[in-house]
N, C-alpha and C positions, 0 to 999 in steps of 0.2 A: 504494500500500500504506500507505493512512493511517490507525492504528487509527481505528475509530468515537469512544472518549470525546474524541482530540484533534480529530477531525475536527467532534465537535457541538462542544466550545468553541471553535473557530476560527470557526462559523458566529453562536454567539451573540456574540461579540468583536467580530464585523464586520459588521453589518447591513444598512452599505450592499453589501456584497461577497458576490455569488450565488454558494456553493460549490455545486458538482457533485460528487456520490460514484459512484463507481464498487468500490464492492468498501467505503466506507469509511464504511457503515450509515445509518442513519435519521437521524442529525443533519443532514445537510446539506438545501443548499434545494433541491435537486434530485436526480433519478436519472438516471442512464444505462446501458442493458446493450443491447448491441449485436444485432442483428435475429436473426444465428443462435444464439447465446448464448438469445434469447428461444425461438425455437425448435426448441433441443436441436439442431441439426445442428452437432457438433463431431465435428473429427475425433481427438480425442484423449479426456483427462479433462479434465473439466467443472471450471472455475476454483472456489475456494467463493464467488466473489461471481455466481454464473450462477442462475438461476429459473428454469427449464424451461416456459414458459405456456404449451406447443402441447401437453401431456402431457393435460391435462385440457377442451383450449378444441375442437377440433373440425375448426378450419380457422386462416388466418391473421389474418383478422382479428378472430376471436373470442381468441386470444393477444393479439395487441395490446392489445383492449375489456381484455382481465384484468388485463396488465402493468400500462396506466391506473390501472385500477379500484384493484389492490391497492397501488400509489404514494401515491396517494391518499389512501385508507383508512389508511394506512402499518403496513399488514402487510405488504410487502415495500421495501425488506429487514427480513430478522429479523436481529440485531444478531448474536444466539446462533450465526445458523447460515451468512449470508452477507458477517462482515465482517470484517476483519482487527482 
């Protein structure tokens, strides 16, 4: 639970030091969301750092190609909607 602004300065501070976010936005050098989090099979409510990519992909590995794809692109995460 690391907001995102502290989570991108920790990431520019330390360049040699690969942070991983989980929940703690688009600064970091990396993403992680865990396969059923990727696709919606939870058995509760959905954390706000979760992205649903099997809503709109077809099968599982077209979720995947998306999760990639929008990393990436770094439309996911959206800072507004998936980070603490």
């Amino acid at each position: 639970m690391v907001p995102a602004p502290l989570a991108a300065e920790l990431t520019a501070e330390l360049p040699h030091c690969h942070t991983i976010g989980i929940g703690a936005g688009n600064g970091t050098a990396g993403q992680v969301l865990g396969l059923n989090d990727m696709l919606g099979r939870n058995l509760g409510k959905m954390p706000k750092f979760v992205h649903n990519c099997m809503q709109d992909a077809g099968s599982v590995r077209g979720a995947m190609v998306a999760y990639v794809a929008a990393v990436i692109a770094q439309t996911f995460p959206d800072d507004a909607l998936h980070a603490w």
